[in-house]
One Martini backbone bead per residue (centre of mass of N, CA, C, O) as a GRO file, in nm:
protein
  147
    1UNK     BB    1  -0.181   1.169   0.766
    2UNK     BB    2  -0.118   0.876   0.622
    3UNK     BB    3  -0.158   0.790   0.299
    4UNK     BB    4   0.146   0.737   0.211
    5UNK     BB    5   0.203   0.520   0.373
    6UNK     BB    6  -0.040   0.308   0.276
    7UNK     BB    7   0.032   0.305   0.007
    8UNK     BB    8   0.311   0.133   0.054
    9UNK     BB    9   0.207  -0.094   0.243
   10UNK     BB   10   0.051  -0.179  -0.046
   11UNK     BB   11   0.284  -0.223  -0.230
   12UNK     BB   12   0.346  -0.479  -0.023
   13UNK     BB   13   0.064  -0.622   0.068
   14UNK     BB   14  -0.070  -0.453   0.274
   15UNK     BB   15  -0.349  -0.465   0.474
   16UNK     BB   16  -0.476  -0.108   0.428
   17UNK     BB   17  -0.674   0.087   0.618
   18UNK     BB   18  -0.767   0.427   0.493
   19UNK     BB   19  -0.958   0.717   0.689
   20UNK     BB   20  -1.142   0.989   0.606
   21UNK     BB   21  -1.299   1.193   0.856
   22UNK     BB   22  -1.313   1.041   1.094
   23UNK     BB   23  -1.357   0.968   1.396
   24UNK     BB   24  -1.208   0.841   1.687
   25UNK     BB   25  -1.421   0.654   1.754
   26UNK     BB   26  -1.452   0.529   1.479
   27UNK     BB   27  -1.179   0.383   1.467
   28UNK     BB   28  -1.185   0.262   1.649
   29UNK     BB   29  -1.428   0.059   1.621
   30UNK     BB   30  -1.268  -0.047   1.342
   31UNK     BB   31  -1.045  -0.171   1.451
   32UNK     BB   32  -1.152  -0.355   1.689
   33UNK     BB   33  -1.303  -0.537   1.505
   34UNK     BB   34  -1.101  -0.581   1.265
   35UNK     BB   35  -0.839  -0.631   1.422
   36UNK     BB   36  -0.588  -0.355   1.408
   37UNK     BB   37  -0.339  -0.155   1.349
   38UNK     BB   38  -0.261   0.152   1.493
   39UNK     BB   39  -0.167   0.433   1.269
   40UNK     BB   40  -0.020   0.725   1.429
   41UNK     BB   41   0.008   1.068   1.537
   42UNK     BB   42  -0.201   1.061   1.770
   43UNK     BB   43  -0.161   1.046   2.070
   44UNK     BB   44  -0.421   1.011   2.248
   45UNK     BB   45  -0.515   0.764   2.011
   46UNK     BB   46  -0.296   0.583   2.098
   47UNK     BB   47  -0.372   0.550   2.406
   48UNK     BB   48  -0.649   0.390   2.342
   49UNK     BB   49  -0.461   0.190   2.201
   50UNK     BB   50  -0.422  -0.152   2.174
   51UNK     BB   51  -0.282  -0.182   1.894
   52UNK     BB   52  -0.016   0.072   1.809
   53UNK     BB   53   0.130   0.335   1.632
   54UNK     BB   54   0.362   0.627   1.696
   55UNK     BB   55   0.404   0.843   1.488
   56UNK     BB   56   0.648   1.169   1.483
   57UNK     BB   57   0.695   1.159   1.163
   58UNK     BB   58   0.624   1.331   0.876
   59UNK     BB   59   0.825   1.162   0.735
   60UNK     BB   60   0.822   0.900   0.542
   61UNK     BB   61   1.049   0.737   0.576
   62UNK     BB   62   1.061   0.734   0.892
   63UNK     BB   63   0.778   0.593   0.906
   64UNK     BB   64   0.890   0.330   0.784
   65UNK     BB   65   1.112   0.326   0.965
   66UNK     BB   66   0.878   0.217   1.224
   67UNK     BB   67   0.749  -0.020   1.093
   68UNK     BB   68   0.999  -0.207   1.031
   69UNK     BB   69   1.081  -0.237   1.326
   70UNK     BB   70   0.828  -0.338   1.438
   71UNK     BB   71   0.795  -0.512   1.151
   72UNK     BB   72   0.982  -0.707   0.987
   73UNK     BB   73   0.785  -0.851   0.813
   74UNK     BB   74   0.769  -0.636   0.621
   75UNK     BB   75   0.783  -0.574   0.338
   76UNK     BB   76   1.054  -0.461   0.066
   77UNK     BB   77   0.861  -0.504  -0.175
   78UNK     BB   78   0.660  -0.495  -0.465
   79UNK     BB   79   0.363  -0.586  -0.530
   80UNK     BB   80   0.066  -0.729  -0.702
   81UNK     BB   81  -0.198  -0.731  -0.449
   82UNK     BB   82  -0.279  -0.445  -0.418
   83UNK     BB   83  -0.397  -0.145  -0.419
   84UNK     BB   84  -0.360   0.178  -0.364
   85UNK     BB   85  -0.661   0.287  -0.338
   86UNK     BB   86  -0.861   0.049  -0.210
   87UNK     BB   87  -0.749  -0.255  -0.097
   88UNK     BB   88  -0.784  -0.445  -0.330
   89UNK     BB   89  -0.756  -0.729  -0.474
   90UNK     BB   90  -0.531  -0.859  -0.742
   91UNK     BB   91  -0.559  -0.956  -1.054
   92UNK     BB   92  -0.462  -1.116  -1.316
   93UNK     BB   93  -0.458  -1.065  -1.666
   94UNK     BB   94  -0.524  -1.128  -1.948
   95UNK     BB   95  -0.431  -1.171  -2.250
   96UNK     BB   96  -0.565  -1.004  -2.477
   97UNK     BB   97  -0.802  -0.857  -2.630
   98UNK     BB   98  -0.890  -0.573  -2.460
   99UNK     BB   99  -0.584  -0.490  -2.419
  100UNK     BB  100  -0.475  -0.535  -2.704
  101UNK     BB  101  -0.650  -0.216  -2.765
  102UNK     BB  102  -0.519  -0.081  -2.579
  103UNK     BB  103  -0.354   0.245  -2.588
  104UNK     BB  104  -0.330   0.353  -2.276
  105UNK     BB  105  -0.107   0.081  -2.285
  106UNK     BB  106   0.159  -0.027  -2.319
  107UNK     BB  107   0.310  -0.244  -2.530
  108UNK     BB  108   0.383  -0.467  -2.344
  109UNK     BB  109   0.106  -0.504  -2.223
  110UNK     BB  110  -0.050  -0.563  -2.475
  111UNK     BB  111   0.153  -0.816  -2.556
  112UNK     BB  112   0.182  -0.985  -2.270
  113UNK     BB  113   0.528  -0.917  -2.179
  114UNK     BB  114   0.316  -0.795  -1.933
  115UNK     BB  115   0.183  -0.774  -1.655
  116UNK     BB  116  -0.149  -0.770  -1.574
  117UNK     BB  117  -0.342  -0.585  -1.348
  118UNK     BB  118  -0.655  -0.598  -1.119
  119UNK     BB  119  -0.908  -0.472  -0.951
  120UNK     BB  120  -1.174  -0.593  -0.787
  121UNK     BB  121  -1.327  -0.296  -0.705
  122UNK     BB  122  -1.201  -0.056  -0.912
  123UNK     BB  123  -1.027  -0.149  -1.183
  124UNK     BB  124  -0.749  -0.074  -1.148
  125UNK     BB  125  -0.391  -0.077  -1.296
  126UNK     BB  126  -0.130  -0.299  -1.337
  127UNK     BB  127   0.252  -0.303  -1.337
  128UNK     BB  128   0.571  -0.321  -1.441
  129UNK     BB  129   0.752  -0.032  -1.420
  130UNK     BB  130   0.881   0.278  -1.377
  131UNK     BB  131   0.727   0.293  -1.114
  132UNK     BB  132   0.802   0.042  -0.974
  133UNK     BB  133   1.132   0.103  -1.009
  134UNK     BB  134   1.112   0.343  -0.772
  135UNK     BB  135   1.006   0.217  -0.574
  136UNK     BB  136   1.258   0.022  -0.545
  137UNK     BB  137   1.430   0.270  -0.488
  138UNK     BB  138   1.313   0.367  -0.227
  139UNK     BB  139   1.334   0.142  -0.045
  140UNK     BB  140   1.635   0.091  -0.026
  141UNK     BB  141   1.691   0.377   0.056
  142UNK     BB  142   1.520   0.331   0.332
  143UNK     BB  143   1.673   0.012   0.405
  144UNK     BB  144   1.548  -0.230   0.309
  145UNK     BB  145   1.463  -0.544   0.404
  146UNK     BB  146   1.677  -0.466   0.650
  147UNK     BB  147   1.654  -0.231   0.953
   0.00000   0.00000   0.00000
C-alpha cells in the first residue's frame, strides 16, 4: 500500500523496510523487534503500534509531505545510500575493470567520469543521471528540504 513511499524514503537515505503479504500481527511483531516506525494507511493498524503514522492520503506527493512534517529531519534530496529495491546499502563502484566494459552502463559511468554505486545485497546499479535528476525535481516540487 505504499510501496511508492517507501522507494522514495530510500531514494534519500532512510533506512525503510517495506513488507509485502504479511499479516497485521507479523508487522507489528517485526516493526516491535526491530524497533521501526510504521507507516500505515490502516487506521486499525495504526492504533495497534506506537509509534505509527497514519498516512489518509493515496497520493504520493501528500504521502511524503505527511512524512516530511512528522519528521522533518528527513532529508529532502537523493542520496546514494540505499537500494531502492532491497533496503540494501550501497558502495561506491571502482573506474575500470569490467565496468568499462558493460556496454550497457552510459559512456559516462564506463569511462569512471560518473560514480557507479552496487548494493551490496542484490548487486543492483546507480548513478547519477537523468532519472536521478527527475527524482530532485519531484522532491523540489513536493516542498523541497523544509516542508
Amino acid at each position: 500500500m505504499l510501496g511508492r513511499l517507501a522507494r522514495y524514503l530510500r531514494f534519500v537515505g532512510c533506512d525503510t523496510v517495506y513488507v509485502q503479504g504479511a499479516s497485521d500481527d507479523e508487522l507489528l511483531e517485526r516493526a516491535r523487534r526491530e524497533e521501526r516506525v510504521l507507516l500505515t494507511r490502516d487506521r486499525q493498524l495504526s492504533a495497534r503500534y506506537a509509534p505509527s503514522l497514519l498516512l489518509t492520503s493515496p497520493v504520493l506527493a501528500e504521502q511524503w509531505l505527511a512524512v516530511r512534517r512528522a519528521w522533518p529531519a528527513v532529508p529532502a534530496t537523493p542520496s546514494f545510500v540505499r537500494c531502492t529495491l532491497c533496503n540494501g546499502l550501497l558502495a561506491e563502484q571502482e573506474a575500470g575493470g569490467a565496468r568499462a566494459e558493460d556496454h550497457r552502463l552510459p559512456p559516462a559511468v564506463r569511462s569512471g567520469d560518473v560514480a557507479l554505486y552496487a548494493c551490496q545485497e542484490c548487486g543492483h546499479r546507480y548513478w547519477d543521471g537523468s532519472h536521478t535528476a527527475k527524482i530532485r525535481e519531484q522532491l523540489a516540487a513536493w516542498g523541497g528540504p523544509s516542508p
